[in-house]
C-alpha positions as CSV (number, residue, x, y, z in Angstrom):
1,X,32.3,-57.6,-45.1
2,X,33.0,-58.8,-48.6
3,X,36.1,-61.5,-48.9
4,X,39.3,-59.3,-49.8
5,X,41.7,-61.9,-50.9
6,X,43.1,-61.7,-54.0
7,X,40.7,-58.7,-55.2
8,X,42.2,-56.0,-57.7
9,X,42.5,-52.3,-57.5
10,X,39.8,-52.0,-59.7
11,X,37.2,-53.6,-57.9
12,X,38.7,-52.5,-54.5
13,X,38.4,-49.0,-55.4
14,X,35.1,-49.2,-56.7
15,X,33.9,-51.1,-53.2
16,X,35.6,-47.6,-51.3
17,X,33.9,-46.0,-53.7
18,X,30.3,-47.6,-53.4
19,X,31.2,-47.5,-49.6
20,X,30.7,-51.3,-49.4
21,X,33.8,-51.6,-47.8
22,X,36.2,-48.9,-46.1
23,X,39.8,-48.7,-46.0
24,X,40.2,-49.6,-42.1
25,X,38.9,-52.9,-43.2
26,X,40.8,-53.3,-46.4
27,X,44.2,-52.7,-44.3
28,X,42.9,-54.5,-41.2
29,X,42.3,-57.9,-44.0
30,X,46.0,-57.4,-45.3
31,X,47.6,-57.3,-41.6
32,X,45.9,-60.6,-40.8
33,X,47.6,-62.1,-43.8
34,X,50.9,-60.6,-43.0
35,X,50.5,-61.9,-39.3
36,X,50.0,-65.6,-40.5
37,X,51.6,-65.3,-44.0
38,X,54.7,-63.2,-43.6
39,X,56.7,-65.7,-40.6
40,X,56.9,-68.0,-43.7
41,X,57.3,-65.4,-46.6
42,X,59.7,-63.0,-45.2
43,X,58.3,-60.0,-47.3
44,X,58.5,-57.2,-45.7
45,X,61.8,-55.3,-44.5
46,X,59.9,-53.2,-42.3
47,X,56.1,-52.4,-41.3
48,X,54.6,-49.5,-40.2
49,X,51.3,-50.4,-39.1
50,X,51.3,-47.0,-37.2
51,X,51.5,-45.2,-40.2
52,X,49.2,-47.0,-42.2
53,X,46.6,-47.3,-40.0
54,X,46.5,-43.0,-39.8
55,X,46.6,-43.5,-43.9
56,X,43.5,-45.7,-43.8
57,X,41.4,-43.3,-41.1
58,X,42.5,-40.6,-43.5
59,X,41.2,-41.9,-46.7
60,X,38.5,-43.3,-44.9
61,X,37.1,-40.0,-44.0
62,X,37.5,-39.0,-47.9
63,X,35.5,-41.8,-48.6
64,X,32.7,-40.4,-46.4
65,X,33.0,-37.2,-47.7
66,X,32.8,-38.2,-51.6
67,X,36.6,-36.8,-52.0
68,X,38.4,-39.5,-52.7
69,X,41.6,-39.0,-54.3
70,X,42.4,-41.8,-56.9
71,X,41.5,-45.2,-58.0
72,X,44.5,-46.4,-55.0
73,X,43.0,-44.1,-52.5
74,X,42.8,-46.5,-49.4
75,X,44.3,-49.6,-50.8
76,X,47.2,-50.9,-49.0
77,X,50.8,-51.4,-50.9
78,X,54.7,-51.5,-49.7
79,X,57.7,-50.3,-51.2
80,X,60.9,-51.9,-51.8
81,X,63.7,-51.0,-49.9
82,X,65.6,-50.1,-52.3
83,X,63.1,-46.7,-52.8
84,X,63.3,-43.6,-50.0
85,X,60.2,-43.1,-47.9
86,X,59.9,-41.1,-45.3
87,X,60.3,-41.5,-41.3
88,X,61.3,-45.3,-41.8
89,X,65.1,-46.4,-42.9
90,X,66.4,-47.5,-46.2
91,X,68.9,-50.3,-45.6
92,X,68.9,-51.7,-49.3
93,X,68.8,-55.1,-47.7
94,X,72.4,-54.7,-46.1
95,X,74.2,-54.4,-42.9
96,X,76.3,-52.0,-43.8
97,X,73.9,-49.4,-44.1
98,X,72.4,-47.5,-40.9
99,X,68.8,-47.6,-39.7
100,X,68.2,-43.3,-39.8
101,X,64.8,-42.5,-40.9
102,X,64.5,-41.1,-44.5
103,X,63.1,-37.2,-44.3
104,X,61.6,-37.5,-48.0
105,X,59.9,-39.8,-50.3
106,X,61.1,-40.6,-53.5
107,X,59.4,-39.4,-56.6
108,X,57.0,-42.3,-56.6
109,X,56.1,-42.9,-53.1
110,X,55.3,-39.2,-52.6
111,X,52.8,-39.6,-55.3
112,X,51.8,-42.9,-54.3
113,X,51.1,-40.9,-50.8
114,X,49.0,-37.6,-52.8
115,X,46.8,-41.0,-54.4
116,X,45.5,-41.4,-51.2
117,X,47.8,-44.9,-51.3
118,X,48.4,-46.7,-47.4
119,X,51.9,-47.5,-47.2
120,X,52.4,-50.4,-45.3
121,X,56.2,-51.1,-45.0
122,X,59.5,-51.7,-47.0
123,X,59.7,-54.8,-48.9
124,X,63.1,-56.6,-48.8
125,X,65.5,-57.2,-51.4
126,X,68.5,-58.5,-51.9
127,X,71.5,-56.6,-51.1
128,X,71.4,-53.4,-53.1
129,X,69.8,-55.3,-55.6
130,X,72.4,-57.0,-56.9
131,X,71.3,-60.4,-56.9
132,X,68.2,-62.0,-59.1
133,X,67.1,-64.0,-56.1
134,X,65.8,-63.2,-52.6
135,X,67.5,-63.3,-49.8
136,X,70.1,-61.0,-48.3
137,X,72.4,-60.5,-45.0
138,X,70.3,-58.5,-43.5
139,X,66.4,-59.6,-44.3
140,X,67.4,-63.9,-44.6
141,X,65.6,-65.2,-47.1
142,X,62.3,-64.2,-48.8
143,X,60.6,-67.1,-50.4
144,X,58.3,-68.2,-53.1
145,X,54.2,-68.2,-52.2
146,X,53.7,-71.3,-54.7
147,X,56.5,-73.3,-52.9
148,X,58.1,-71.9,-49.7
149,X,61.0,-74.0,-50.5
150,X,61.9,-71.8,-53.2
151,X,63.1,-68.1,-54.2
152,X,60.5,-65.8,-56.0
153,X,63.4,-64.3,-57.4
154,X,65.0,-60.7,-57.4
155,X,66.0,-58.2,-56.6
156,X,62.0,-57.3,-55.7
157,X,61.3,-60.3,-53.6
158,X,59.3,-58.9,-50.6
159,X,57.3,-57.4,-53.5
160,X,56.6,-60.2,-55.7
161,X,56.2,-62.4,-52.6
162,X,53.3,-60.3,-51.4
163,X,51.2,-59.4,-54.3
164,X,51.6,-62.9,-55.6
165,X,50.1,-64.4,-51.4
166,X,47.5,-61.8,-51.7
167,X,48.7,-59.7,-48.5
168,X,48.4,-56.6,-51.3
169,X,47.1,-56.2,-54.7
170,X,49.7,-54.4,-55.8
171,X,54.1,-53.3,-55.0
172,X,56.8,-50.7,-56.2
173,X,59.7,-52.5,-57.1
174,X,62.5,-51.5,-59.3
175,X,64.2,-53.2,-61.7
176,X,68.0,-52.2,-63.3
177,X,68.6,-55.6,-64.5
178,X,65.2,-57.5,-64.4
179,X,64.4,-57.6,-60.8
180,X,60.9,-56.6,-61.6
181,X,60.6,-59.5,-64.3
182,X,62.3,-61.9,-63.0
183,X,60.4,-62.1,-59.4
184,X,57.0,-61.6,-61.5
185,X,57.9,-64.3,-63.9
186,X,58.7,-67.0,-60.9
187,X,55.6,-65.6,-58.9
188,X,53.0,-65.6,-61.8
189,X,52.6,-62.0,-61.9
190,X,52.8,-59.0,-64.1
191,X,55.6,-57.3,-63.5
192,X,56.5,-53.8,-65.8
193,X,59.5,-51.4,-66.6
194,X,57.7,-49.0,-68.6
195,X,60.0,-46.6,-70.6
196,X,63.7,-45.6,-69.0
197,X,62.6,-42.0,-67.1
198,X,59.0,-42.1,-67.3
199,X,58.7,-43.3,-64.0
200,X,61.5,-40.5,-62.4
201,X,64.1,-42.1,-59.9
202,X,65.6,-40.1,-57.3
203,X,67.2,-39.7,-55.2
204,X,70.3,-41.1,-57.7
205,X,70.5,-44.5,-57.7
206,X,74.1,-46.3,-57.8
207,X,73.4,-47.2,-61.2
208,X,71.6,-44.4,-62.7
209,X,71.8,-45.3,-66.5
210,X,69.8,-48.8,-65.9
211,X,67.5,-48.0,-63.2
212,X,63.6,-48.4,-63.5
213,X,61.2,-47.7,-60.4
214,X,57.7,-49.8,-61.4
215,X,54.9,-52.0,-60.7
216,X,54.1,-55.7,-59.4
217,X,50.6,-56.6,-60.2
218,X,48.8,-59.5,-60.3
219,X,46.8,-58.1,-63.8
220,X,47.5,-55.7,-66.2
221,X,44.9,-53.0,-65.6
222,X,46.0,-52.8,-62.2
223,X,49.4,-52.6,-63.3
224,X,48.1,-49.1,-65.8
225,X,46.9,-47.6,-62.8
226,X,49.9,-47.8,-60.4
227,X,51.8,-46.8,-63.5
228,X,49.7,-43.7,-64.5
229,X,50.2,-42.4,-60.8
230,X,54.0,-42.8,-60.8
231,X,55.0,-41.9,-64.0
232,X,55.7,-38.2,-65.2
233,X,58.4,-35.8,-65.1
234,X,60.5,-34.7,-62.2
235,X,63.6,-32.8,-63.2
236,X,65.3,-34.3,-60.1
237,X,65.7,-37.2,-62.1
238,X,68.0,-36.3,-65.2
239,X,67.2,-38.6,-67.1
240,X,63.0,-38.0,-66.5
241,X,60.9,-38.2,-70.2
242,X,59.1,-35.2,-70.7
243,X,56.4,-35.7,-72.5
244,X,53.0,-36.5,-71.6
245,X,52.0,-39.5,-69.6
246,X,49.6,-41.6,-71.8
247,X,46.5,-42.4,-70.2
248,X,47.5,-46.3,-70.3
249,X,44.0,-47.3,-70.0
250,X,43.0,-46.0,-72.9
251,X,45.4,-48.1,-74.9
252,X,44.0,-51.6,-73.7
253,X,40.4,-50.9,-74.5
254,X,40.6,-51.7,-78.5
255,X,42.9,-54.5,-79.8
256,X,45.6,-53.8,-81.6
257,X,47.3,-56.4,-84.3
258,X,50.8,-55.6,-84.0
259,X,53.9,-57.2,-86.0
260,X,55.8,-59.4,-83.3
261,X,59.5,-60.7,-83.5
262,X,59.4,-64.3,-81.2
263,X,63.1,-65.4,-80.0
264,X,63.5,-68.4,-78.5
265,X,66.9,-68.3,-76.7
266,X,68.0,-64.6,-78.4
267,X,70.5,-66.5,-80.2
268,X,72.5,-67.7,-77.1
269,X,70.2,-68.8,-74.3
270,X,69.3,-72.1,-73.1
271,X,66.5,-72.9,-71.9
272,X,64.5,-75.3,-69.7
273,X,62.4,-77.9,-71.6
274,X,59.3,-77.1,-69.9
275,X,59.9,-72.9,-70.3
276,X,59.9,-73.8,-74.3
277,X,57.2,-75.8,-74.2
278,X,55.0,-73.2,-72.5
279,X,56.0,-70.9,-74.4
280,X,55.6,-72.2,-77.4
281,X,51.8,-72.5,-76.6
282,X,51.7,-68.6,-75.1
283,X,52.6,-67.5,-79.2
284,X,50.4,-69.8,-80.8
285,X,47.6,-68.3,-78.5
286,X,49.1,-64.8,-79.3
287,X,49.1,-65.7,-83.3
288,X,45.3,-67.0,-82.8
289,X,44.2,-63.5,-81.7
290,X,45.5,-62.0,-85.2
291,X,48.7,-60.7,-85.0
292,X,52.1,-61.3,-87.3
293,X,54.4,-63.8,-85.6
294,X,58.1,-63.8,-86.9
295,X,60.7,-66.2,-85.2
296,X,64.0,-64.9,-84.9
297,X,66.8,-67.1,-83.6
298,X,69.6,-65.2,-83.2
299,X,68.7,-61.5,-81.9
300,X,71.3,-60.4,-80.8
301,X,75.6,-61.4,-82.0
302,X,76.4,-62.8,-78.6
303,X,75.3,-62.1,-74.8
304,X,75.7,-58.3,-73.4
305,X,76.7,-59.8,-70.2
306,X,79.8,-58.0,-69.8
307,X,78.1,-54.6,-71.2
308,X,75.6,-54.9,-68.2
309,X,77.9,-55.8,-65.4
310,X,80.8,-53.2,-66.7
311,X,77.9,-50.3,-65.8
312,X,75.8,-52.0,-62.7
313,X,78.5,-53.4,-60.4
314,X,80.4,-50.8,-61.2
315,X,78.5,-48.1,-59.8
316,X,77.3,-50.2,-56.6
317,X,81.2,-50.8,-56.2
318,X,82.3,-47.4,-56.5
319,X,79.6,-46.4,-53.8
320,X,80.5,-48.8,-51.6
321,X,84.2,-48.9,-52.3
322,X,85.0,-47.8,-48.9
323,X,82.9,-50.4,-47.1
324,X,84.8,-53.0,-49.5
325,X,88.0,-52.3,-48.2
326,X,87.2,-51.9,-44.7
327,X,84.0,-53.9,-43.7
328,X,84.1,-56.6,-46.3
329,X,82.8,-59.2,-44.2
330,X,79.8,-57.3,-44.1
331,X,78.9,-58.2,-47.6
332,X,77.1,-60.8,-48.9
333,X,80.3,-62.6,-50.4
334,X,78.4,-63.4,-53.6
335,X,78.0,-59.4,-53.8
336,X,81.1,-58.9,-52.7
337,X,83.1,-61.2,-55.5
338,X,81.5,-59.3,-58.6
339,X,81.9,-55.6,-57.0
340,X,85.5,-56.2,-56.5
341,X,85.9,-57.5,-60.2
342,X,84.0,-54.4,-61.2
343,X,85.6,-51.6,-59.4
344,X,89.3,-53.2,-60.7
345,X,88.1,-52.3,-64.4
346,X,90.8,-50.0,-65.8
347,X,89.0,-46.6,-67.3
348,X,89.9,-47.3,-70.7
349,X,88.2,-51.2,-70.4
350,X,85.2,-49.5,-68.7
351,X,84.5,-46.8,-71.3
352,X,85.2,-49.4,-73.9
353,X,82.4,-51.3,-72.4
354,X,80.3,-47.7,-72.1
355,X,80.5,-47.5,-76.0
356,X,79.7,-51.0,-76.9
357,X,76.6,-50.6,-75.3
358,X,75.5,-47.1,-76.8
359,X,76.7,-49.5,-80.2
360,X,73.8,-52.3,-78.7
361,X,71.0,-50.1,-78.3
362,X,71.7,-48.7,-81.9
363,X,71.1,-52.7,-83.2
364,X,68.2,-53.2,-81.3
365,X,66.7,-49.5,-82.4
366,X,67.2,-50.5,-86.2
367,X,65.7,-54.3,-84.9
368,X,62.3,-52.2,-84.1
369,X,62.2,-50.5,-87.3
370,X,60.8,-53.8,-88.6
371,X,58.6,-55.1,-85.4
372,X,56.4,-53.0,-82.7
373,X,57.4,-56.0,-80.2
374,X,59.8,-58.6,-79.3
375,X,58.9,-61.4,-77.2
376,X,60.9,-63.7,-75.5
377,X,60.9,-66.3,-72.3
378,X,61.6,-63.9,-68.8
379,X,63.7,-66.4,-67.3
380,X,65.4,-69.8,-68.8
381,X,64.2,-71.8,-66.2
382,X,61.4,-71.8,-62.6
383,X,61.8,-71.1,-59.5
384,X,64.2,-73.0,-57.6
385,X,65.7,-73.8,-54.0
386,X,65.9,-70.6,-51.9
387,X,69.2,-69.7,-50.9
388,X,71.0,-70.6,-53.7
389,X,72.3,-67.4,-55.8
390,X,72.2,-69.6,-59.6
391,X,70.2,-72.3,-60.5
392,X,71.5,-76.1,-59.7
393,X,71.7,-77.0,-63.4
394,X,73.7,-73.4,-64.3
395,X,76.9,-74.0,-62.3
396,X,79.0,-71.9,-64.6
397,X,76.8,-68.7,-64.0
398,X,77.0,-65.9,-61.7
399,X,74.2,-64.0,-59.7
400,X,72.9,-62.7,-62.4
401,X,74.3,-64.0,-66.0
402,X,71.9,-66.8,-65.7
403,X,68.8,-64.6,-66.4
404,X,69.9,-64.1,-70.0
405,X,66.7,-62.5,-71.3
406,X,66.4,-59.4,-68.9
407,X,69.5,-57.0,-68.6
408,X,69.8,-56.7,-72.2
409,X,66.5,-54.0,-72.2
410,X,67.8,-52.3,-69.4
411,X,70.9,-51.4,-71.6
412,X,68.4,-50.4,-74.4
413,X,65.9,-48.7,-71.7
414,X,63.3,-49.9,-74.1
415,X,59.8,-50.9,-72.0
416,X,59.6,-54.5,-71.1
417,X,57.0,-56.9,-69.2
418,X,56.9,-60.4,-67.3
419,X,53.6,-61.9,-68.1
420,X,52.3,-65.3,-66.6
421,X,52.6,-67.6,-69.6
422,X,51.5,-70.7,-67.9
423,X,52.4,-73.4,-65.1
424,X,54.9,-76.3,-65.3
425,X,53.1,-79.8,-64.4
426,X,54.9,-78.9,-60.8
427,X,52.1,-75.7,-60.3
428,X,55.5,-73.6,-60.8
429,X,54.5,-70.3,-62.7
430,X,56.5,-69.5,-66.4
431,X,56.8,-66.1,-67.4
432,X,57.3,-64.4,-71.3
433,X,58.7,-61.1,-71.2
434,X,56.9,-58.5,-73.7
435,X,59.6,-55.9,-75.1
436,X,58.6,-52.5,-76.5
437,X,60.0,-50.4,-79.1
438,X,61.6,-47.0,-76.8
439,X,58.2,-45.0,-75.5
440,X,55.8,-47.1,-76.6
441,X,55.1,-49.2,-73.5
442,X,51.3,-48.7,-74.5
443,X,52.2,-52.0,-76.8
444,X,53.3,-54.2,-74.1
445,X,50.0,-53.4,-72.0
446,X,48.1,-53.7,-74.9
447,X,49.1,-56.7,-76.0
448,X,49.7,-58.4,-72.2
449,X,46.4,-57.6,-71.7
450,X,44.7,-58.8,-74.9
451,X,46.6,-62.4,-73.6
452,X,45.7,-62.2,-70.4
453,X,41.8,-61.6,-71.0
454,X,41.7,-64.4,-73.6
455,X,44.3,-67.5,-72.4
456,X,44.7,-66.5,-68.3
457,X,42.7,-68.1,-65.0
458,X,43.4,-64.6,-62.7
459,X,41.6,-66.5,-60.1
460,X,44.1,-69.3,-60.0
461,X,46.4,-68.4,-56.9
462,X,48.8,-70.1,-54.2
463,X,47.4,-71.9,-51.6
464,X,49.0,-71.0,-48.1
């Protein structure tokens, strides 16, 4: 048998395919790594090696037959527990939840499952995602696969941790404030929210204006087929995009020379030295490849902090508002200290907030008029000590004011990226986040892509 480590879809499928390798071998390589790798990672919320082993025998006979279903037919992955799938529980990395199976997958996972996909398990999270790093009551801590002594970020931990050690090529994470860029950006992955509703969500998350259901990858054509399968309307979802799902790898076979706005700090960020230095590099390599390079300090008037937390912890609050006042103990007290600030909002403050942001996304709307992309750093600084909610140097922060650069595009719903930019000289990864002008997350792949073809070592991985 061929080695499996570290192998894309791409070239796993086309081994099913060429029947060089079948899918009870392909699942049988990723259950070693979880035996030795996951006591130290602390990825996975919950296995179900049952279920995936019938998912392998199945696609296996489709290979056999010729009948294959999709590129991911027969190639493990794991959800995050954030995401309903079927017969196992959905905890949202909390112990106030119960541990009654789901009867129906979400949206994604049910297509995920008519790919041909083998679902191995829930990844964790922190709780209810409401954290940027990785650890929560109920899971402990999820850490980092390039230092174990440090968070690979959040809320998509488990998922980020994985892809990133090589247990699977690819995750479903989601991401309503940057938890898929943030974890990919400290892991060294690609991470994407394409579009808001192209991927449909369902059922209703907690914060249903922000939420994003996408892919962790550990390259960007990988991350076009995962998206192709996911994506598309379901009316379930009321906020689903209707039109056709473009066929994302056709967008990344020709270069495109697009005109690109690069912000340092946004206007109010600061940042590590090393994360500017790096970055710095990543757009010079960008300009080299032909496209127009703008710098623009000050992107926005002043942080939409308070725009993002007004919506997000309020809708997690007012779900678990109950819980709050009876079971508080329960709660992660981090968690617990910005729900209760949220759900004390008078209306009148709250819709306040609502129309400031509706007011944001019309700035950053007229911003696009003059640039097909925005790029900035993912995060202001590199992984750092699991188990701390804010970075040592960032004291004032809370759990998630200190990743400046991400919330702001959930707001906007416009499609954004985490792409590997580089390492620090501590073999820490750096990521730049790619923002797209609203439906046009063929840009951001076309453009990651172009980068990561010409300036990336996708054979460089942790050593465990």
């Amino acid at each position: 048998m061929k080695p499996l480590d570290f192998i894309s879809i791409s070239d796993l499928s086309k081994l099913i395919k060429n029947k060089e390798v079948s899918p009870k071998e392909i699942l049988d390589n990723s259950l070693k790594k979880i035996e030795k790798l996951d006591p130290i990672l602390n990825s996975f919320a919950f296995l179900d090696i049952k279920g995936a082993k019938i998912l392998a025998e199945q696609s296996e006979k489709r290979m056999m037959n010729g009948t294959l279903l999709s590129e991911l037919d027969g190639i493990p992955t794991s959800i995050k527990d954030l995401i309903a799938q079927k017969d196992l529980p959905q905890r949202f990395g909390s112990r106030t939840t119960s541990d009654n199976l789901i009867i129906a997958d979400a949206p994604s996972v049910e297509r995920l499952r008519n790919a041909g996909a083998v679902l191995l398990g829930k990844s964790t999270t922190s709780e209810f995602g409401c954290k940027a790093v990785g650890d929560s009551p109920l899971t402990g801590i999820t850490r980092n696969p390039w230092n174990t002594e440090l968070t690979p970020g959040g809320s998509s931990c488990g998922a980020a941790s994985m892809v990133a050690a090589g247990i699977v090529p690819y995750a479903i994470g989601t991401d309503g404030g940057g938890s898929i860029r943030i974890p990919a950006s400290l892991t060294g992955l690609f991470g994407i929210k394409a579009q808001f509703g192209r991927v449909p969500v369902y059922p209703t998350s907690a914060t249903p204006t922000l939420a994003h259901v996408g892919p962790l990858t550990r390259n960007v054509l990988d991350a076009c087929k995962v998206l192709q399968i996911i994506s598309g309307k379901d009316f379930r979802d009321p906020f689903t995009v209707t039109e056709n799902v473009p066929i994302y790898e056709n967008f990344i076979k020709e270069k495109k020379i697009y005109k690109i706005a690069w912000s340092p700090n946004l206007g109010y960020a600061k940042n590590d030295t090393n994360i500017e230095e790096i970055l710095k590099k990543a757009i010079k390599n960008i300009s080299s490849l032909g496209h127009e390079i703008d710098v623009v300090d000050k992107v926005f008037d002043a942080d939409p902090v308070n725009l993002w937390n007004a919506e997000f912890y309020a809708g997690v609050g007012t779900r678990l508002k109950s819980t709050i006042e009876t079971s508080p103990n329960l709660i992660d007290p981090a968690v617990l200290e910005v729900l209760k600030i949220a759900i004390s909002q008078k209306m009148n403050d709250y819709y306040n907030l609502v129309f400031q942001r509706y007011a944001f996304r019309e700035k950053m709307r007229v911003f696009f008029e003059k640039y097909d992309l925005l790029i900035t750093p993912t995060l202001p600084c590199v992984a750092f000590e699991a188990g701390l909610n804010v970075p040592k140097n960032m004291p004032e922060k809370n759990i998630v004011s200190w990743v400046y650069y991400t919330y702001p595009f959930n707001l906007t719903g416009q499609p954004a990226a985490s792409i590997n930019a580089g390492f620090t000289p501590e073999n820490l990864p750096v990521g730049m986040q790619v923002i797209g002008r609203s439906n046009r997350e063929i840009d951001v792949l076309n453009l990651c892509h172009y980068f990561e073809n010409n300036f990336l070592d996708l054979k460089y991985h942790p050593e465990l």
